[in-house]
C-alpha positions in Angstrom: 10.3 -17.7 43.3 11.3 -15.3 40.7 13.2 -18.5 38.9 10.6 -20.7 38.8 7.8 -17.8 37.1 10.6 -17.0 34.9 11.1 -20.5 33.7 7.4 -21.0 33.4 6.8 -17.9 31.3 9.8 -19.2 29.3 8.2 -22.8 28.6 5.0 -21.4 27.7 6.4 -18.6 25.2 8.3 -19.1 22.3 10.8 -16.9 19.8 7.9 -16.8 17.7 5.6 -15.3 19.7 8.4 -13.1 21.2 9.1 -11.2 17.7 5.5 -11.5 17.0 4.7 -9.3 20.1 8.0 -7.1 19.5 7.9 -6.8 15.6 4.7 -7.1 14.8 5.8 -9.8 12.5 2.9 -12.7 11.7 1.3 -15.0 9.2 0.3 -13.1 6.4 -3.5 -13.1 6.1 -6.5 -10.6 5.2 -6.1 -7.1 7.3 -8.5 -4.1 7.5 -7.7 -0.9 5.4 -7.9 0.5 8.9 -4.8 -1.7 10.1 -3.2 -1.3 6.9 -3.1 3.0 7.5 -2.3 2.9 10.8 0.7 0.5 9.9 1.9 2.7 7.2 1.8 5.9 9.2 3.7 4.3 12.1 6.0 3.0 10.5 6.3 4.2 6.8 5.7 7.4 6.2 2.5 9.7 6.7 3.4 11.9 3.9 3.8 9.5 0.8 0.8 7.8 -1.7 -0.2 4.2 -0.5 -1.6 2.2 -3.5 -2.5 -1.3 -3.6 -1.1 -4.3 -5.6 -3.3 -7.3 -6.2 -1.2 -10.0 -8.2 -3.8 -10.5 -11.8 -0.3 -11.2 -13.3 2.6 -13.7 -12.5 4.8 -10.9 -11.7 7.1 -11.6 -7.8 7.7 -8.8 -5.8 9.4 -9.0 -2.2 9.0 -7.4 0.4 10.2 -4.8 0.6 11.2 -4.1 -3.0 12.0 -0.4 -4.9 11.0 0.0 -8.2 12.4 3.3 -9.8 11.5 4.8 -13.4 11.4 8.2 -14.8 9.4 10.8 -16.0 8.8 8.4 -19.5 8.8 5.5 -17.9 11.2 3.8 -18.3 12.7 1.2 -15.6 16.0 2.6 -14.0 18.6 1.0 -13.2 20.3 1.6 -10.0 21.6 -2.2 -8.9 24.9 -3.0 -8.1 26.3 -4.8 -11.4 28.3 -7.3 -9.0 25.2 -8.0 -7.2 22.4 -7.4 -9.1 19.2 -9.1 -5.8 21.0 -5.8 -3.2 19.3 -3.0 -3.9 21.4 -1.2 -0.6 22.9 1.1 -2.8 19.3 3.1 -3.7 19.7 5.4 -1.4 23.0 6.8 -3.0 21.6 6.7 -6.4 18.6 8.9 -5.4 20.9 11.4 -3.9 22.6 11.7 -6.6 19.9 12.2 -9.3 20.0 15.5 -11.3 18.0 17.2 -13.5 18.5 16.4 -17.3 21.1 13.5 -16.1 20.2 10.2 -17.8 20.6 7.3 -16.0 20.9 3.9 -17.2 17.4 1.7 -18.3 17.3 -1.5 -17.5 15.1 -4.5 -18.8 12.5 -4.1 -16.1 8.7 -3.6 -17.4 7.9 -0.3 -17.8 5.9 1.9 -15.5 2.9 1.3 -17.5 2.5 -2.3 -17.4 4.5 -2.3 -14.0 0.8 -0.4 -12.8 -1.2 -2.5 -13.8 -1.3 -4.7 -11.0 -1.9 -1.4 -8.9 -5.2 0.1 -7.5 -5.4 3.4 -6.1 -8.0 1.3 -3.4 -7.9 -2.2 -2.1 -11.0 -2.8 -3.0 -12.4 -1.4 -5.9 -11.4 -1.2 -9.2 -10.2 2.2 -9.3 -7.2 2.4 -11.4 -3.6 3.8 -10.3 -2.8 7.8 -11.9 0.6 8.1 -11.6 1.3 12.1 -11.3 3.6 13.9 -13.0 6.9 13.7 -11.9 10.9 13.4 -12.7 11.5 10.1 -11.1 8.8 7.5 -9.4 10.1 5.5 -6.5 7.6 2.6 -6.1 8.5 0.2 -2.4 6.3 -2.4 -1.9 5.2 -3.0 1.8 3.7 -5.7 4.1 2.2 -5.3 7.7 2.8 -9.2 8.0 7.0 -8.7 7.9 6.6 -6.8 11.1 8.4 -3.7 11.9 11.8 -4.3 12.1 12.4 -4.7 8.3 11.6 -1.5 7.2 13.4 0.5 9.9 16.8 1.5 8.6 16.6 0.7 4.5 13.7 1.4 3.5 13.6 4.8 5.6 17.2 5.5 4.2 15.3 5.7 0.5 12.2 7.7 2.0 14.6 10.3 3.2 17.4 10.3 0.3 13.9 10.9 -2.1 12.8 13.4 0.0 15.8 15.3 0.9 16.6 15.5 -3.1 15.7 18.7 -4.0 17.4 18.8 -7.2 14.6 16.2 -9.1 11.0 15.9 -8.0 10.4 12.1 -6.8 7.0 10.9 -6.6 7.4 8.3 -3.9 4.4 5.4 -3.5 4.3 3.1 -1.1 2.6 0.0 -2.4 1.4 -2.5 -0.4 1.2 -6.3 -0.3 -1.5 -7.5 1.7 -4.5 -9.4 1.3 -7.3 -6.8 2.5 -10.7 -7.5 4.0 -12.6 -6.0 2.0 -16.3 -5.3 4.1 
């Protein structure tokens, strides 16, 4: 009995669905603001700035990506030179960050243009102020990747930014959805 309700509940589900229902991982599509809060104070952070990115330019972002610059600026550059895509070793780099210390720039667009593509709403056209601050950590964020990606990394960079007390981060969380707008 129990064999036969397990293989029909097999046939009838698939891995898909499975991490879909687990994860929270889906086809990316519009979401609510509301969904898009609730998402990011679950599994984010309730604490940190959420702006929103909508793509005018033909700039590519993953998901999720960090985006570091300092107080002028300027792109930072904390990749590893033997792998430039891995950006694992953030959270070591943000622990380390000092007053007065002056890390290497790196060819990235600068803050400025870099904000652009970044509204303070997801539906208006209210521009994104970027307060003052030693270093800005932007991460850019999805609901559609689910859950699961953001649980150890990205937290690990939350927390190394946060537990710096030496340099003031500004941390932003900047997400990557298409929103309903109503």
């Amino acid at each position: 009995m129990h064999f036969s309700l397990l293989l029909v509940v097999f046939l009838f589900t698939s891995c898909g669905s499975i991490v879909g229902l687990v994860y929270g991982v889906r086809k990316p599509g519009g979401v609510t603001y509301d969904e898009l809060i609730k998402f990011k104070n679950e599994v984010l952070s309730q604490s940190d700035s959420v702006c929103f990115a909508r793509m005018e330019s033909d700039a590519e972002w993953s998901v999720p990506e960090p985006f570091l610059f300092d107080a002028e600026g300027n792109a930072i550059d904390f990749r590893n030179a033997e792998n430039p895509g891995c950006s694992a070793p953030l959270s070591d780099f943000i622990a380390n960050l000092r007053q007065n210390q002056i890390p290497a720039k790196c060819s990235f667009e600068n803050m400025a243009s870099f904000t652009r593509s970044i509204h303070k709403t997801p539906c208006g056209d209210s521009a994104f102020l970027v307060p003052d601050a030693d270093y800005h950590l932007f991460i850019t964020w999805a609901t559609w990747t689910g859950k699961l990606v953001y649980r150890q990394r990205v937290h690990e960079w939350l927390d190394a930014a946060h537990q710096n007390a030496q340099v003031r981060i500004a941390v932003y969380l900047v997400n990557m959805d298409q929103v309903v707008c109503r």
